[in-house]
Every structure is written in C-alpha cells, then in structure tokens.
N, C-alpha and C positions, 0 to 999 in steps of 0.2 A: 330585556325590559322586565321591572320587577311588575307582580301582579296585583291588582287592587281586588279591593273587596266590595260588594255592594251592598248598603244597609239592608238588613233584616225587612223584609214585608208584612206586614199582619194579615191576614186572612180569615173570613170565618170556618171555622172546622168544616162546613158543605164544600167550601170550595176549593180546599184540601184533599178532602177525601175524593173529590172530582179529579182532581190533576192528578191525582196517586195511583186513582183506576183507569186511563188513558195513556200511561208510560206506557213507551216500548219494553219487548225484554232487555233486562241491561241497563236501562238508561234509567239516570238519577235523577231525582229532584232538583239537584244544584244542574244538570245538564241542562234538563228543558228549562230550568230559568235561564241558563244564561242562552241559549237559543233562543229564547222567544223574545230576550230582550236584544240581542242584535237583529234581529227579523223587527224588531221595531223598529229598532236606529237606522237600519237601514229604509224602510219606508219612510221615518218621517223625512231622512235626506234628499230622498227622491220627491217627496213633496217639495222642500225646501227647492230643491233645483226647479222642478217646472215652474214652481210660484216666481223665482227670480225669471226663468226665461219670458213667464207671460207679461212679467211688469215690463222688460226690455222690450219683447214683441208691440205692448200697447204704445211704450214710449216711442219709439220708433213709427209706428204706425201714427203718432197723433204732430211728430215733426214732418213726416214725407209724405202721409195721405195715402201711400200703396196699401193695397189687400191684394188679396187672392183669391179666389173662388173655392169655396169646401171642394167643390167636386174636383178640381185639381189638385189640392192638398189633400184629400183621400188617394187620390190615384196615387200619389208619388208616396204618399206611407205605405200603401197596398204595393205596390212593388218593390220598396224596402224591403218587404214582408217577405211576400215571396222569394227574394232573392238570396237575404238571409235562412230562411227553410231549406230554400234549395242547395247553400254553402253547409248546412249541418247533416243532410239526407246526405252530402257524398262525403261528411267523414264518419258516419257512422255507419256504412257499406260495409258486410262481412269479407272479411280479405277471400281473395279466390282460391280456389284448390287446385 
C-alpha cells in the first residue's frame, strides 16, 4: 500500500520547542507525530464503539425492559479481569532451568 502524507500542522514556536525536549533518544518528530496521531485514532474508535454499544444496550433496554444490577455487572467485569490477569501472569512465567 502506497503511503500518504498528513497536512503540515502549525504550532506556536513553545510548543515545538516542548515536543523537541520530550523526544526519546532516536526518535523523530515525524515519529511522535505519527504515533500520537494513531494513539488518537485509536481512542476515538474505541469511543466510537462503546457509544454504538451503549445506544444498542439503551435500545434494547427500552423494547425488553430487562437491567441488571451494577453489582452483578461489576462482579462479571471483575472476573473478566482477573481471569484475563491470570491468562497473561502464566505467559510471561520465566521458562525453568
């Protein structure tokens, strides 16, 4: 895929010289832009998703009348949580000697 280019930004000189003195060693101007501009894309996406899910949750909710109680919809994320924790704690286990 050929690559695009993203229009030029204007910035006031402070806040140039801001971003200039918080590069990593190595890394370029053109890097953390284009970095900080997919760290965007990617959050506004994930905004964009739970916004669609909560509009389907309320629709849903306002044709069937069912809820659920917070403290059972904590508990079932909170054991998500954990369980997913617990799936990453045993692959990053030092191999044995």
């Amino acid at each position: 895929m050929k690559s695009a280019i993203l229009p030029p930004v204007h910035v006031d000189p402070q806040l140039r010289a801001d971003l200039e003195s918080v590069l990593s060693e190595g890394e370029t101007l053109a890097g953390f832009t284009e970095a900080s501009v997919r760290s965007a894309v990617q959050h506004r996406l994930a905004q964009k998703e739970l916004s669609a899910r909560a509009d389907a949750a309320w629709v849903d909710y306002r044709s069937t009348g069912v809820s659920y109680p917070v403290d059972e919809v904590h508990a079932e994320l909170q054991a998500k949580l954990e369980a997913r924790r617990a799936q990453l704690r045993g692959k990053c286990r030092p191999a044995s000697t």
